[in-house]
C-alpha positions, 0 to 999 in steps of 0.5 A: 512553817509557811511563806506564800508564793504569788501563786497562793497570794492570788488564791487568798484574793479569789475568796478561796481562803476563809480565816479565823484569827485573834490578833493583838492590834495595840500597834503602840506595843513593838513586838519581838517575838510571840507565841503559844500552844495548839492543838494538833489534829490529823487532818484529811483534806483533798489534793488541792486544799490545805489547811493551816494552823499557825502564828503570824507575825506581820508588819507592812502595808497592805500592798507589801506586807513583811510575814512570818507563818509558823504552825501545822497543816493538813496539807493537799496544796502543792503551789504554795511556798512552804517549809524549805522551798522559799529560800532563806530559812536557816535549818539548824537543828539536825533532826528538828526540821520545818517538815518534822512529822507530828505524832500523836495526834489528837482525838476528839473527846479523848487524848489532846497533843499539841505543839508549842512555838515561839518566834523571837527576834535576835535583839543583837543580829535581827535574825528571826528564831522559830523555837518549837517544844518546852523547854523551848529547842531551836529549829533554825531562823529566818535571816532579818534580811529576807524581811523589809519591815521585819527588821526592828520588831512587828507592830502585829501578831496574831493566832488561829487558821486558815482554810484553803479551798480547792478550786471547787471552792469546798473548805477542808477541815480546820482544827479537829473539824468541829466548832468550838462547844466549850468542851476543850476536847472537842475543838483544836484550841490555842493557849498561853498566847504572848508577844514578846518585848525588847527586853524578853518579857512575855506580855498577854494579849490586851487590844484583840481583834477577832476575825471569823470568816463569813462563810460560816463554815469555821467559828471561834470561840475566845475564852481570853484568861481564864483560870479553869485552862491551868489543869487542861495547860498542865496536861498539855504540857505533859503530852508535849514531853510525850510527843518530843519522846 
């Protein structure tokens, strides 16, 4: 779980930071909440890199965007404001905690793991829940307060990565470090993507916005809804029963 500093925000605005993302812009549809599955990787990345994998769930102008980031990273960077260290989140879970180690890891070609999230709005007190696994297990909130244009809902949410150059400007690694061939198994992926309405209902995607950063260092590949995905979900969710064990 991250929220960026100052110190990383100016990192983004050197050009150091390459992001591949699918966000939902259909701004008439106010969303409380979002979620899916990705895939989790063992990454190596170096000391001042990092490498995030997340759900955003964004609101605001340009200049004082309110944000939430969920998600995993092979971490190097040691500047940026992440887990606990931004004051405010809520631990409530004993043993689930922003830190939680994720094992076992993916392998490319071979076994896939992932990790489900799902941040929903508390349509009583505003709060911000961040719910990992399924069936789904609280891990604790974000106070409505921290947020100023968080405190009804979010016009955006979005999914994919972000590569964080070190100050020598190489990328590190994001997902399992491969580009999307069409095989599942061979790239991270995210899956069952949704936002969520007042009322709880999960609505898919319908107005997205696909964004691959220039460098050509990462890509994306959308399959949007596809029928084949149900026996790799199926899988996935049997790992992740695995995983909580």
């Amino acid at each position: 779980m991250i929220r960026y500093s100052d110190q990383a925000r100016a990192t983004f605005a050197r050009g150091l930071a390459k992001v591949v993302s699918i966000r939902d812009n259909m701004v008439k549809n106010i969303k409380y909440g979002g979620g899916g599955g990705t895939t989790l990787y063992n990454l190596t990345v170096s000391r001042e890199q990092c490498s995030f994998h997340n759900i955003w769930i964004e609101t605001g102008p340009p200049d004082h965007i309110s944000m939430i980031v969920a998600g995993w990273s092979g971490d190097g960077y040691r500047d940026g404001c992440y887990n606990v260290l931004c004051p405010g989140f809520v631990q409530v879970h004993r043993t689930i905690t922003t830190n939680f180690p994720l094992q076992p890891a993916s392998v490319y070609g071979g076994q896939q793991y992932e990790l489900i999230m799902y941040i929903q709005q508390d349509m009583y007190t505003g709060n911000w829940w961040l719910n990992v696994f399924y069936p789904p297990i609280p891990v604790g909130y974000w106070p409505k307060e921290l947020f100023l244009n968080l405190r009804n809902g979010s016009l955006h949410i979005a999914w994919g990565g972000i590569g964080l150059a070190g100050s020598d400007g190489v990328c590190p690694p994001m997902g399992s470090g491969h580009k999307p061939d069409g095989d599942y198994t061979h790239a991270a992926c995210f899956r069952g993507l949704h936002w969520t309405s007042s009322l709880g209902t999960f609505y898919t995607p319908r107005k997205e916005a696909e964004w691959v950063d220039k460098s050509n260092v990462y890509d994306l590949k959308n399959d949007h809804y596809l029928e084949k995905m149900g026996d790799l979900g199926q899988e996935l969710r049997m790992q992740v029963q695995k995983l909580r064990n």
